[in-house]
C-alpha positions as CSV (number, residue, x, y, z in Angstrom):
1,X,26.8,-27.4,13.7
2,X,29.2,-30.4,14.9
3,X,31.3,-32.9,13.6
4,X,33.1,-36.0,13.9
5,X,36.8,-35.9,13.8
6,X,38.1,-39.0,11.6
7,X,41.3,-40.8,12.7
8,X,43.4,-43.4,10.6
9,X,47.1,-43.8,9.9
10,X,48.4,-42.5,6.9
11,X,52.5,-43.2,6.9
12,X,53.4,-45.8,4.7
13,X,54.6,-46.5,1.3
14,X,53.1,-43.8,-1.4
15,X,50.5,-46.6,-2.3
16,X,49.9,-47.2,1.2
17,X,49.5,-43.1,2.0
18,X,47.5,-42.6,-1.4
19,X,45.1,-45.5,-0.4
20,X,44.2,-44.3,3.4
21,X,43.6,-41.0,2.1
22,X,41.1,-42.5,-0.3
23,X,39.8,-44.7,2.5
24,X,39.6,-41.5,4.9
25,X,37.2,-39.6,1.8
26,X,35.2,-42.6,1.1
27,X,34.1,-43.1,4.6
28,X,33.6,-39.6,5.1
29,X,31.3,-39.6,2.1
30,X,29.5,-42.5,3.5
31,X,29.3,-41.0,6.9
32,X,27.7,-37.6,5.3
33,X,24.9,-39.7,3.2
34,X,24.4,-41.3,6.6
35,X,23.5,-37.7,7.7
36,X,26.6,-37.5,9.9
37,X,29.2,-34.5,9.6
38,X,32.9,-35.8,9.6
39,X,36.1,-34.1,9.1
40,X,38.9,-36.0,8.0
41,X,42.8,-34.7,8.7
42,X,43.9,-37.3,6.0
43,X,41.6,-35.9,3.2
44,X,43.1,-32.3,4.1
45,X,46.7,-33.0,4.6
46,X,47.3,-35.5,2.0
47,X,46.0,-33.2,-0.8
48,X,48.2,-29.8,0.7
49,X,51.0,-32.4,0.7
50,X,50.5,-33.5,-2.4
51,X,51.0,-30.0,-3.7
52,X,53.3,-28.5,-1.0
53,X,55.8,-31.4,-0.2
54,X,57.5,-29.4,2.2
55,X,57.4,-30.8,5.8
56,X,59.9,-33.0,7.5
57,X,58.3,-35.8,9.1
58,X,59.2,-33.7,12.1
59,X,57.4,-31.4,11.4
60,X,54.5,-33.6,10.2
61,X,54.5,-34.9,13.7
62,X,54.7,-31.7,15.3
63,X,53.1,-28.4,13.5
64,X,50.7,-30.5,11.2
65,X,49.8,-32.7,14.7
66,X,49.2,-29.3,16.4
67,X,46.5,-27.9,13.6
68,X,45.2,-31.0,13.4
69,X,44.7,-31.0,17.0
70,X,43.0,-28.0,17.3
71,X,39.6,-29.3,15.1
72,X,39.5,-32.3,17.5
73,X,39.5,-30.5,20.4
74,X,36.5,-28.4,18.8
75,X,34.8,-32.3,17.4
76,X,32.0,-33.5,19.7
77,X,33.6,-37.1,19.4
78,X,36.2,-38.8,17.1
79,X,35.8,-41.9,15.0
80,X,38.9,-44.4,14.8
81,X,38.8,-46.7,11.7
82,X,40.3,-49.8,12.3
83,X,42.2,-50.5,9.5
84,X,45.6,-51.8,9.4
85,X,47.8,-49.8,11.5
86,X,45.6,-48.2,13.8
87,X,47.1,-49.1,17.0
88,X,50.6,-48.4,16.1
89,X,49.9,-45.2,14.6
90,X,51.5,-42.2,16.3
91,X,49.5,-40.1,15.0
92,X,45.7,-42.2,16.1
93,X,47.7,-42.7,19.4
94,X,48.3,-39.4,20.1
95,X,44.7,-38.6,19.3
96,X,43.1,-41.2,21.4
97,X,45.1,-39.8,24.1
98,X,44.3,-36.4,23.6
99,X,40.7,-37.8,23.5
100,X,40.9,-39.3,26.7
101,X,42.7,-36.2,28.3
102,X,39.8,-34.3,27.4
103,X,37.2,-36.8,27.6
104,X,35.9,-35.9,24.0
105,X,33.7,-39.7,22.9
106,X,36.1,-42.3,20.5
107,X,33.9,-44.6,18.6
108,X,35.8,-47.2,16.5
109,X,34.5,-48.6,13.7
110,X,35.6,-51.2,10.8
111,X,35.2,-48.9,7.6
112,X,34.0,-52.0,5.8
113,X,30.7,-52.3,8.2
114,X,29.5,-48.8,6.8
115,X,28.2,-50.3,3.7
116,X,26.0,-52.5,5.8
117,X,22.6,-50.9,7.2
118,X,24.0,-51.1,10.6
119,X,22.8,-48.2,13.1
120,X,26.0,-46.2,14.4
121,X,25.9,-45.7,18.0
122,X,26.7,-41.7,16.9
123,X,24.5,-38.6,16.2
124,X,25.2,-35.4,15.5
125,X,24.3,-33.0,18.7
C-alpha cells in the first residue's frame, strides 16, 4: 500500500497552529473518501505536542524534521496545500527540496478545491 505525504505550515500563533492541524485532518479525510491514502505530519505532531510539549523549536526543526522525513522518503508523492504560508514555510521548503533531491512527485493543491468534484491528477500506485 502507498500514500501521499501531506505538507502545510504549521508555526504560528496557537490559533494559527490549532487551525492547520485541523485543516491538515480535514483534507486528509477528504482525500481518503476520495479513495486516496494520505499521511499528514501535522495531524501526528500537533496531537504528541499537544500532550508532550517538550521540544525546542530546534529540535522541532531538527529531530521532529528527521522522522518526519523518513515517511516522505517512503510516500510515492507529496501533496503541498497552498494555504497561507506555504512558500515561507521551513518546514514545506525543506520538503519540497528533499522532494526534488529525490525526485519523489509534488502535486499542489488549494484545500478549498477538494470539495469541488474536480479529478486530482493523483492515484494511488
Amino acid at each position: 500500500m502507498s500514500y501521499f505525504y501531506i505538507s502545510n505550515p504549521y508555526n504560528g500563533t496557537e490559533e494559527q497552529k490549532e487551525q492547520r492541524a485541523r485543516l491538515a485532518a480535514e483534507v486528509c479525510g477528504k482525500l481518503l473518501k476520495k479513495g486516496i491514502f494520505a499521511w499528514s505530519p501535522i495531524v501526528h505532531n500537533h496531537a504528541m505536542m499537544k500532550v508532550y510539549d517538550q521540544f525546542s523549536l530546534e529540535e522541532r526543526k531538527e529531530l521532529v524534521l528527521e522522522f518526519d522525513f523518513s515517511l516522505l522518503q517512503e510516500a510515492q508523492g507529496m501533496i503541498v496545500l497552498t494555504i497561507d504560508g506555504w512558500k515561507e514555510s521551513y518546514g514545506v521548503n525543506k520538503e519540497i527540496e528533499l522532494c526534488e533531491e529525490l525526485e519523489i512527485p509534488v502535486t499542489y493543491i488549494d484545500p478549498s478545491k477538494l470539495d469541488e468534484d474536480i479529478e486530482l491528477d493523483i492515484e494511488l500506485e
